[in-house]
PAKOL-803446 format. One record per residue (C-alpha): residue in one letter; x, y, z. Coordinates in steps of 0.2 Angstrom, whole numbers, padded with zeros to 4 digits, always signed. Layout:
BEGIN
aXYZ;...
//
This chain:
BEGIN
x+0088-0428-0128;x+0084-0410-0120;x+0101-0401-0126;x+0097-0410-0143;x+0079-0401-0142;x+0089-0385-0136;x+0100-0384-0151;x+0086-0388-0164;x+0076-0371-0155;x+0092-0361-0155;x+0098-0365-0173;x+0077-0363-0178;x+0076-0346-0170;x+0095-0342-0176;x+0088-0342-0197;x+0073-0336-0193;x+0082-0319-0186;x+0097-0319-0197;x+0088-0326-0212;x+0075-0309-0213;x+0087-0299-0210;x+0099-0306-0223;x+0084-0308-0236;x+0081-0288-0233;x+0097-0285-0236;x+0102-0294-0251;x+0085-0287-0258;x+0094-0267-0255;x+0110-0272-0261;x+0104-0279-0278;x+0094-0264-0277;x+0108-0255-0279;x+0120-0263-0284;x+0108-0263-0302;x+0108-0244-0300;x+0091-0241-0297;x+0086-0227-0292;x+0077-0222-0275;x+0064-0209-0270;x+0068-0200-0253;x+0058-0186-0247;x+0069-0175-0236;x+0058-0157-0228;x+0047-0160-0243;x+0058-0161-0258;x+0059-0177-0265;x+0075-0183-0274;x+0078-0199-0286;x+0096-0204-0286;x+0104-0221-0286;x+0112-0230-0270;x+0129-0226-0267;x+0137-0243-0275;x+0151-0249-0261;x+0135-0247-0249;x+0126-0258-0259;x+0141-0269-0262;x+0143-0270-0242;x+0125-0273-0238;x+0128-0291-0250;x+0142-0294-0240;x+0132-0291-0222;x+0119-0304-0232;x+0132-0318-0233;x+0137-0317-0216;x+0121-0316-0209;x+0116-0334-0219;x+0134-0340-0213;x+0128-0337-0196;x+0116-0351-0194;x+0121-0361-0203;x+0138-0362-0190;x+0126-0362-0175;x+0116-0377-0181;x+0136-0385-0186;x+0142-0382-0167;x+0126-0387-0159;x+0118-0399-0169;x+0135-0409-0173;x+0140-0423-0161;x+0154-0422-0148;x+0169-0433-0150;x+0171-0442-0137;x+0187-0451-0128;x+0198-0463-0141;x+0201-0475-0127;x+0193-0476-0110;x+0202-0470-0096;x+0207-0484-0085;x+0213-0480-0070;x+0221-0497-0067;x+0237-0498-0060;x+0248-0509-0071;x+0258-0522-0064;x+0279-0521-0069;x+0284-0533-0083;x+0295-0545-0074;
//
């Protein structure tokens, strides 16, 4: 019961920290990905250009995997183990006669 109660707190904590950062970054890649533009202030000077599009593209791509990434930690922990197909016997077998 405690590694099942183990598992549940890893794979809850695993989404919560992958799950914001993949919701943040899915949020700047549509961002750019639809070409809107963005304000930076650099020294005083502001600019309003778009996001450069295959670092938009990536940040969806970083998105995906950080939402794969739970979801394989609750699959490994949370799945059950196979056990034995037969039980081991440690029986010495008499000769056939």
């Amino acid at each position: 019961m405690e590694n099942r109660t183990v598992a549940i707190v890893i794979t809850v904590v695993t989404a919560l920290c992958c799950g914001c950062l993949a919701l943040t970054s899915c949020v700047w890649g549509v961002i750019g990905v639809s070409g809107t533009p963005i304000t930076t202030t650099v020294n005083g000077v502001e600019s309003l250009e778009p996001m450069a599009m295959p670092l938009a593209i990536g940040l969806l791509c970083v998105s995906v995997i950080f939402i794969a990434i739970p979801i394989g930690v609750g699959f490994f922990a949370l799945r059950k183990k196979p056990g034995s197909a037969m039980p081991v016997n440690n029986e010495v077998i008499p000769p056939s006669a």
